[in-house]
Backbone as numpy.savetxt, mean C-alpha at the origin, in Angstrom:
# Nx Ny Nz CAx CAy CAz Cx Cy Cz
-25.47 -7.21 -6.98 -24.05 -7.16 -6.71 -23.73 -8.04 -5.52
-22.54 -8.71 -5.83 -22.16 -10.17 -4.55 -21.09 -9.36 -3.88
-21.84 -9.25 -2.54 -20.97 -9.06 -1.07 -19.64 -9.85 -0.69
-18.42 -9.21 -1.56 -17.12 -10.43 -0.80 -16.71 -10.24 0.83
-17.07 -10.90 1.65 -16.61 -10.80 3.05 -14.93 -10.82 3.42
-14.88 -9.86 3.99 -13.03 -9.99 4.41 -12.86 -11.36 4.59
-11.72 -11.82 4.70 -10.80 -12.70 5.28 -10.04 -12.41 6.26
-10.03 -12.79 7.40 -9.27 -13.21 8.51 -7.83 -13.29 8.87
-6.96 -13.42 8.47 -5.81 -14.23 8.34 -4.91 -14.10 9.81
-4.79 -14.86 10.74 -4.52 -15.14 12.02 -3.21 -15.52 11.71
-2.67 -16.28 11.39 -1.00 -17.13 11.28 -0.57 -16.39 9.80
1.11 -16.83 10.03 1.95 -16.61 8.74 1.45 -17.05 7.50
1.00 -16.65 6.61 0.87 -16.77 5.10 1.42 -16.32 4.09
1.38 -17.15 2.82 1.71 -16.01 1.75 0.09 -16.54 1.04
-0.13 -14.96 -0.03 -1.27 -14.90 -0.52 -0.66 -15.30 -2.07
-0.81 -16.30 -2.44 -0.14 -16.49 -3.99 -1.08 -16.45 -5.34
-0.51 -16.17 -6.88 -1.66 -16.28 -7.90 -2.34 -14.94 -7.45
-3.85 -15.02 -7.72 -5.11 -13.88 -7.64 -6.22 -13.95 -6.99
-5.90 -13.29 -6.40 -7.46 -13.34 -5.08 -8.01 -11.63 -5.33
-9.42 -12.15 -5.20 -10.12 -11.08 -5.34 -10.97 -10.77 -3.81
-10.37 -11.35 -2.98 -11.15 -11.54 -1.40 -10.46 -10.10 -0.56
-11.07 -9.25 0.05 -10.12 -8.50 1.27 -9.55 -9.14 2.20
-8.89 -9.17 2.82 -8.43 -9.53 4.13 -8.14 -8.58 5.11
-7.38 -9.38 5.78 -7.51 -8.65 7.35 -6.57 -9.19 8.49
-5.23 -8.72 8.34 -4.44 -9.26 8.64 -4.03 -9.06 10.42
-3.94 -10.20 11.53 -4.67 -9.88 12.42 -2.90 -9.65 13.66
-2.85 -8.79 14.67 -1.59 -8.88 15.20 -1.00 -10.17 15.25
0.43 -10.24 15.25 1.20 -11.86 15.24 1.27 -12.17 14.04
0.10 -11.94 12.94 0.45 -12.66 11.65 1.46 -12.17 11.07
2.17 -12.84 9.42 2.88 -11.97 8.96 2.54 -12.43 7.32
1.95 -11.90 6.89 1.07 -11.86 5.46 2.37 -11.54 4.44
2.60 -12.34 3.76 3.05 -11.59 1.82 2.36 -11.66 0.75
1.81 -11.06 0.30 1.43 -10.72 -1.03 2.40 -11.07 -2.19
2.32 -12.25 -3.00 3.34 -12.60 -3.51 3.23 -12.44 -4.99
1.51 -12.67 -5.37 0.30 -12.57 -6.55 0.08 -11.02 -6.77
-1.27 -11.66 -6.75 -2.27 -10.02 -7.37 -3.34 -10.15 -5.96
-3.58 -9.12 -5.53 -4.61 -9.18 -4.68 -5.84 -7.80 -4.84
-6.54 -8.44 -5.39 -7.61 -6.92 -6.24 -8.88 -7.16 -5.39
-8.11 -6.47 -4.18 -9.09 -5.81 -2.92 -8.42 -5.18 -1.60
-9.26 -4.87 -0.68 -8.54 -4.44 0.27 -7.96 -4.89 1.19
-6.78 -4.52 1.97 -6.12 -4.94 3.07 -6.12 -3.94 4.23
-6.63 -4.68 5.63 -6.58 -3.53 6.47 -5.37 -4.76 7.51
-4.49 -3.63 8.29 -3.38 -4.45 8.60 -2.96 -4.19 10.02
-3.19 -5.19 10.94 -3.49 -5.11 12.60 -1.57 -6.00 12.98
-1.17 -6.71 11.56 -0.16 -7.32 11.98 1.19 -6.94 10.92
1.45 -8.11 9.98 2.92 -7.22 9.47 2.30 -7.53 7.71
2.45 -7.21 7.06 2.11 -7.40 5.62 3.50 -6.83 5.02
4.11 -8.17 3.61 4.68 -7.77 2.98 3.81 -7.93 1.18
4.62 -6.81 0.71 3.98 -6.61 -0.82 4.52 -7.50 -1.83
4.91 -8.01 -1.89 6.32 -8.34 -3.06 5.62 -8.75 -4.71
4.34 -8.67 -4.21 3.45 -9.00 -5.45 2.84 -7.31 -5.84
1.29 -7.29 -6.58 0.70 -5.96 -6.39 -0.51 -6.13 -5.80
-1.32 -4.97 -5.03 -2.26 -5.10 -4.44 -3.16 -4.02 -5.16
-3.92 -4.67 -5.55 -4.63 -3.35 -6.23 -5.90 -3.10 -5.29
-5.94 -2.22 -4.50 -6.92 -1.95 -3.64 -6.55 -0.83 -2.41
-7.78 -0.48 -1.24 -7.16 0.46 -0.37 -6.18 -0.32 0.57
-5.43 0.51 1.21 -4.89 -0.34 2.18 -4.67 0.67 3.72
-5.07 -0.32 4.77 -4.87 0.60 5.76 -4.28 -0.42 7.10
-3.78 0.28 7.49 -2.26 0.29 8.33 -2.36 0.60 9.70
-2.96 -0.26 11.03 -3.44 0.47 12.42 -1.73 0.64 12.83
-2.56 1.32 13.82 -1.06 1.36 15.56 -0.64 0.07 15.71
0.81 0.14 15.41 1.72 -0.85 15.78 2.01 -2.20 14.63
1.18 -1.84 13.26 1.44 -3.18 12.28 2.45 -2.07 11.34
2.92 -3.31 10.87 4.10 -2.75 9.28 3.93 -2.89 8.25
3.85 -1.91 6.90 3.84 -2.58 5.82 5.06 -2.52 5.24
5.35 -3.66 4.17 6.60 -3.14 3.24 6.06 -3.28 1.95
6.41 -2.37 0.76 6.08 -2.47 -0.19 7.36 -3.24 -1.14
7.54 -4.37 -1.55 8.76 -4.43 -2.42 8.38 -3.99 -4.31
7.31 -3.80 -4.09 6.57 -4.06 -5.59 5.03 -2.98 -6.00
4.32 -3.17 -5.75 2.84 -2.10 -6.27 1.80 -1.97 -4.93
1.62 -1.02 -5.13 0.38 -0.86 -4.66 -0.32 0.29 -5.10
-1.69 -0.33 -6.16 -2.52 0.86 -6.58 -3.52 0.86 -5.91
-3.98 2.33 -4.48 -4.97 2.21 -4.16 -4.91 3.21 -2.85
-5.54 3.94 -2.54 -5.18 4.69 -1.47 -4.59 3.98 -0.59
-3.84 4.59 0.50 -3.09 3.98 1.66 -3.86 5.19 2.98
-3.97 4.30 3.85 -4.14 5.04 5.44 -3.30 4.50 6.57
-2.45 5.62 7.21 -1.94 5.15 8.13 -2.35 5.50 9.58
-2.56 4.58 10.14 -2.79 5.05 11.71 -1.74 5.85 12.74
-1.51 6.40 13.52 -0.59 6.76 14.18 0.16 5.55 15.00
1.24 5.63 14.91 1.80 4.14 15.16 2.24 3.17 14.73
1.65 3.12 13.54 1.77 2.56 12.03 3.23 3.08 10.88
3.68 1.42 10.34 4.58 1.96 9.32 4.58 1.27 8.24
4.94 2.14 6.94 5.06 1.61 6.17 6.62 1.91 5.25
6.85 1.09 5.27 8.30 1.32 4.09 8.36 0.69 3.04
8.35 1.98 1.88 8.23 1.70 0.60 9.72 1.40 0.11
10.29 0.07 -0.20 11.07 -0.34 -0.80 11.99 0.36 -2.39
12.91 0.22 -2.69 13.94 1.54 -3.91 12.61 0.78 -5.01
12.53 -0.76 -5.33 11.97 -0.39 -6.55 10.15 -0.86 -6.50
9.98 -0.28 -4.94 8.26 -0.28 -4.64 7.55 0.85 -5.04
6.18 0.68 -5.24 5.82 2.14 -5.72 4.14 2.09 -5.13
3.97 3.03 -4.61 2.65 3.51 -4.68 1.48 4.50 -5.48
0.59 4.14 -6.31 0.04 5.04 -6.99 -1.28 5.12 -5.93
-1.51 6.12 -5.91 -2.38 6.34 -4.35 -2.87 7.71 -3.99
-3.47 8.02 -3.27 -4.25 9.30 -1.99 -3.42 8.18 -0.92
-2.69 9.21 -0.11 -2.11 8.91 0.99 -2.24 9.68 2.12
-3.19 8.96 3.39 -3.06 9.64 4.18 -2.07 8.99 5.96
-1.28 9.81 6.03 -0.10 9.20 6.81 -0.26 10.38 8.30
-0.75 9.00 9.11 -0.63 9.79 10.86 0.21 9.50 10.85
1.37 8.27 10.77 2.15 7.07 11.37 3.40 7.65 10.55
3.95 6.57 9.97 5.34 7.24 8.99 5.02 6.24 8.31
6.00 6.80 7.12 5.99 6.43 5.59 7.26 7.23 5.29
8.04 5.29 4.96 9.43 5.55 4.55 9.80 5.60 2.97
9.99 6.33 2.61 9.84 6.30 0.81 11.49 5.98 0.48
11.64 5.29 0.05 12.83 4.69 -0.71 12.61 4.63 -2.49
11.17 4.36 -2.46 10.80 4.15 -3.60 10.41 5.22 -4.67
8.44 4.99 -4.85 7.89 6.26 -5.35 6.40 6.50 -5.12
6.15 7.18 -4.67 4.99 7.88 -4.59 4.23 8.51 -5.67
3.02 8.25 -5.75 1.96 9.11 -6.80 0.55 9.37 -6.17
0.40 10.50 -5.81 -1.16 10.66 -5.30 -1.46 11.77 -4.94
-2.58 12.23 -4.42 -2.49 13.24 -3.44 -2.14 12.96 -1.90
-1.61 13.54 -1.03 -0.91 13.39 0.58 -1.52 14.35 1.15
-1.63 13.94 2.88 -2.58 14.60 3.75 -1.59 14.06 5.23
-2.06 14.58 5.97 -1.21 14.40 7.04 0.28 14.53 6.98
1.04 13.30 7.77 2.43 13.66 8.10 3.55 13.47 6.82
4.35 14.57 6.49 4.60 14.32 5.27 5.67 13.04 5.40
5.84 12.11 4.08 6.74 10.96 3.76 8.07 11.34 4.76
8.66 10.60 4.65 10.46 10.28 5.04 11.00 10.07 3.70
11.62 10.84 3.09 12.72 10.35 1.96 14.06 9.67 2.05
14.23 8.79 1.43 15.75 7.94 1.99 16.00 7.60 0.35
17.72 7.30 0.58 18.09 6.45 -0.27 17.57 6.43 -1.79
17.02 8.22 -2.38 16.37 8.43 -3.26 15.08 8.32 -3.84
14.43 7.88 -2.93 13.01 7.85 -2.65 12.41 9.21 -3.23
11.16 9.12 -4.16 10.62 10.27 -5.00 9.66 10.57 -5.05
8.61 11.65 -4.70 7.43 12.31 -4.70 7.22 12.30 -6.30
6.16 11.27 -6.96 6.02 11.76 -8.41 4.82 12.63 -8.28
5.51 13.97 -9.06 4.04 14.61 -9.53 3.08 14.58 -10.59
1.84 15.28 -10.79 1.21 14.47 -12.29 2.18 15.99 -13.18
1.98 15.08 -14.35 3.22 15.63 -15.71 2.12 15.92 -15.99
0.60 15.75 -17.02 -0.30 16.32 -17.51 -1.44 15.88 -16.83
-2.37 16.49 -17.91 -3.98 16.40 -17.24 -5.01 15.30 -18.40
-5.48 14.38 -18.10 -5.94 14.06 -19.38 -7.24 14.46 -19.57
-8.20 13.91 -20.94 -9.28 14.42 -21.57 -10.95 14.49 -20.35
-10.12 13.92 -19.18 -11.47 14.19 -17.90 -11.02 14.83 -17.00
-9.89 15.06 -17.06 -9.02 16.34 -15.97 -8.37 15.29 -15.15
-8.49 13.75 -15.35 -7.21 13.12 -14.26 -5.64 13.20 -14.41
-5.54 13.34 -13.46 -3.94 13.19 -13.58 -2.94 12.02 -13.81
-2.17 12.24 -14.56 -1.67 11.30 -15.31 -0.03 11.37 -14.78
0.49 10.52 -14.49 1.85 10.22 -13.62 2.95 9.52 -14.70
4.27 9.92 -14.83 5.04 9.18 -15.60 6.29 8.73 -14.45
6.22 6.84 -14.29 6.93 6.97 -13.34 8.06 6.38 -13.97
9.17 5.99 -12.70 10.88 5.90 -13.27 10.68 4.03 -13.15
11.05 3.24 -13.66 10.41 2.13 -13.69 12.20 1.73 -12.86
């Protein structure tokens, strides 16, 4: 199995198309996700979503995320840390939130720590059934 090494990302970027690399977005930068990004992001500076990220994502003291679009993959927030999920952003996820988490959007996962912020109709989806291995299965509002 091949070891992908994070990526760095120091200055303003956008991440476009499909990368399968993590990164690592560093204070000062300001990252968008504009593609597919099928790995993880840990986030020291500002990250926007507007693409999907399929991977974990975690969120220190003092960086921002915005979601305008997907993210499948647990989320961690640091204390200090924010993230605001956009009306038609969505997270399918285990969420664990020291920091805040602004839901405009929608949520799917299990939650731990500080519960969401609801705004502007922002929605806790719960699972509707169970399927044939006992996962939970989510029907969301598109």
């Amino acid at each position: 199995m091949q070891v992908t090494h994070p990526r760095t990302i120091k200055n303003d970027e956008a991440v476009v198309g499909t990368s399968n690399t993590p990164i690592i977005v560093e204070q000062g930068a300001t990252v968008t996700v504009m593609g597919t990004l099928n790995a993880s992001a840990v986030v020291h500076g500002v990250l926007n979503i507007t693409g999907t990220l399929n991977g974990s994502l975690h969120i220190s003291a003092g960086a921002a995320v915005t979601v305008e679009h997907r993210v499948n993959g647990s989320v961690h927030v640091d204390r200090g840390g924010l993230v605001v999920v956009e009306s038609r952003g969505r997270i399918a996820g285990s969420t664990h939130n020291d920091g805040r988490i602004v839901l405009r959007g929608q949520l799917g996962g299990s939650q731990s720590g500080i519960p969401v912020e609801l705004e502007n109709g922002g929605r806790v989806v719960e699972p509707t059934r169970f399927g044939s291995r006992g996962e939970h299965i989510y029907e969301w509002h598109n």
